[in-house]
N, C-alpha and C positions, 0 to 999 in steps of 0.2 A: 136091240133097237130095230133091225131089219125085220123080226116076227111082229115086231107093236106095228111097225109098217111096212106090212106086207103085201096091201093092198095097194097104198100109196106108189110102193116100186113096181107092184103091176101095170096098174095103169098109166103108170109116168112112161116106163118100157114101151107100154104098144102106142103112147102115144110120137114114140121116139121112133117107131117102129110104121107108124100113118104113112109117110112120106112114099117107104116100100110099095105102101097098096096102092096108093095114088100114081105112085108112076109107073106101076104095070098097068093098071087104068088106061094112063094117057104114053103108052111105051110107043103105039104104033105114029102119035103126031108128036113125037120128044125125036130130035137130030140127033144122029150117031156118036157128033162131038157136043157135050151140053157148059154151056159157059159156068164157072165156078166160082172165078175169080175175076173182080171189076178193078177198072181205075177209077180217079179222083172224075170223070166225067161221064159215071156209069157205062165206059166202053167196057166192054170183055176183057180181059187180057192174061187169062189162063181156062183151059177147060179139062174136061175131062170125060174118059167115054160113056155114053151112055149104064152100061151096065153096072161097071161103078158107083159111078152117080147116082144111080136108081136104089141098089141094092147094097152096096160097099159101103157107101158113104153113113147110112141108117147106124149098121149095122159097128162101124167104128163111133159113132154117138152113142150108142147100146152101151158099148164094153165101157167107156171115157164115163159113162153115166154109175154105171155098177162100181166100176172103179171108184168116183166120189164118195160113193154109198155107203161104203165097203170102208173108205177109210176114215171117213164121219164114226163111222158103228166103233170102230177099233180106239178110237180117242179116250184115253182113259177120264177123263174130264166132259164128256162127252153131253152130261146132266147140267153140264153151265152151258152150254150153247144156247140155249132157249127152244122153244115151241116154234118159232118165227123164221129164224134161221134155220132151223132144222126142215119147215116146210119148203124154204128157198133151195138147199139142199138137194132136193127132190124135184123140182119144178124147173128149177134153173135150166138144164139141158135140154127137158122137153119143149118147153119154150122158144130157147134158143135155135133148137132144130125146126119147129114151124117156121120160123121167122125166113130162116134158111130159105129153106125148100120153098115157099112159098114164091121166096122174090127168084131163085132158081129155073122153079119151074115157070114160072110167068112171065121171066125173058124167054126162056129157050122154045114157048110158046110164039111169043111175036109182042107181049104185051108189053106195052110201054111201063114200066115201073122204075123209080129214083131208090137202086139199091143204096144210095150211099143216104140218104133220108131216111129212109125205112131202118138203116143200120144205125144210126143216130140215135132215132127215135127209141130205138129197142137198148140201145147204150144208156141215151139218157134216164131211160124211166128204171133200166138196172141201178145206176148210180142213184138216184134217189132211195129207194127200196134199201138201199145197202147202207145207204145215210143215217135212213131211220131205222137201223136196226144196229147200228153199233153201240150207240151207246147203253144199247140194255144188252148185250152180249158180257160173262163173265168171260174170266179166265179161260181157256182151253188152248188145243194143241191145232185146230184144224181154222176154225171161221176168226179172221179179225188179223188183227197187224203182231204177227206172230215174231217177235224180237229177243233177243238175250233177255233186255232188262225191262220187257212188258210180260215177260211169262215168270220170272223170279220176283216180281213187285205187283204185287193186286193194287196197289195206287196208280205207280206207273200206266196198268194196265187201264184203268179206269180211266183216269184222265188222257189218256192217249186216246181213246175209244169215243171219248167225247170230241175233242178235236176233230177228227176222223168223221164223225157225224154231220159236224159241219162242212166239212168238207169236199163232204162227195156228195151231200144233197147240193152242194151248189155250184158241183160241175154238174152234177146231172141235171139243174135246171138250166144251168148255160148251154149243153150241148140240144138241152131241148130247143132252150131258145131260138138256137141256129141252124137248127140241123135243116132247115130249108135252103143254107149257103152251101152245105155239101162240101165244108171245106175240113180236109181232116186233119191241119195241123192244129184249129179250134177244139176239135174231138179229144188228140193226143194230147194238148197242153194244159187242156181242163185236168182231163185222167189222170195225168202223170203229177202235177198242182195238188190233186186230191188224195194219193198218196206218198208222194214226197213232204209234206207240209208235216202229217202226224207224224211219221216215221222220224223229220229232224226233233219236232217237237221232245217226242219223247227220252231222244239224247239225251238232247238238254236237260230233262226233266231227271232224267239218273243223274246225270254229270251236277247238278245243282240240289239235289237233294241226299248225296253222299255226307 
């Protein structure tokens, strides 16, 4: 899997890898302590030091990336995940790391930016994307609501993956909906709704179909 894309892991790397060149770029107007961590009213309220942050931080996105890759490639079931998933697989951290770095770097500049919006917005349109991709996911070991009795049941499996579909498309359009309120227990109680719902689901679904 990694040789069929091996290009795909190139590029996702150095894009995981931007963030580095961009903040020796702007090293000389980046503060010693760079904000990392916000509260519920985009205050700051953990940092960390610049060098870190610049280069540390990239560079544990790298390994957390390869890591996924790595254990996607080793899934013996690996041929049910789909084309789709498999691209999300890949994309997913490098993604996640612009988003990052982006709103990052753009406080520790002076810029006004709404990280808890911006993190919403990026939550919500994940949850969507992963809505629409369940229910065409098979069986496997890595992507999907990985359970006793959805990995021994390809109905269970199914029908839970459908559930599931619905489900997180429409916390992720709720979180989109809202993500201008900047409130995160909205955030957590969609996400958490959209996978506590399949997971009881599919209890039941063994427990009633024994």
């Amino acid at each position: 899997m990694i040789k069929k894309n091996k290009w795909a892991l190139l590029i996702s790397s150095l894009l995981i890898l931007l963030p580095m060149a961009a903040g020796g770029i702007l090293w000389s107007r980046l503060p010693e302590q760079i904000p990392v961590h916000f509260g519920a009213q985009n205050e700051p309220n953990g940092w960390g030091n610049r060098a870190f942050v610049v280069f540390g931080m990239p560079l544990l996105m790298l390994v957390l990336h390869w890591f996924c890759v790595a254990v996607t490639a080793a899934d013996p079931k690996r041929k049910n995940i789909g084309e789709k998933p498999m691209k999300l697989v890949f994309w997913i951290i490098p993604a996640m790391t612009l988003m990052v770095f982006f709103s990052i770097y753009g406080v520790a500049l002076g810029y006004s930016i709404r990280v808890g919006m911006v993190c919403c917005v990026t939550i919500g349109v994940l949850f969507v994307i992963l809505g629409n991709l369940q229910p065409k996911t098979k069986l496997n070991y890595t992507f999907g609501i990985k359970l006793p009795w959805t990995l021994n049941d390809e109905e269970n499996w199914k029908h839970t993956h459908r559930v599931a579909g619905w489900t997180m498309a429409a916390a992720g359009v709720i979180i989109l909906a809202t993500a201008f309120l900047e409130q995160p227990w909205i955030l957590f109680t969609a996400a958490a709704a959209a996978v506590v719902i399949p997971i009881a689901y599919s209890f039941w679904y063994d427990r009633s179909h024994r």
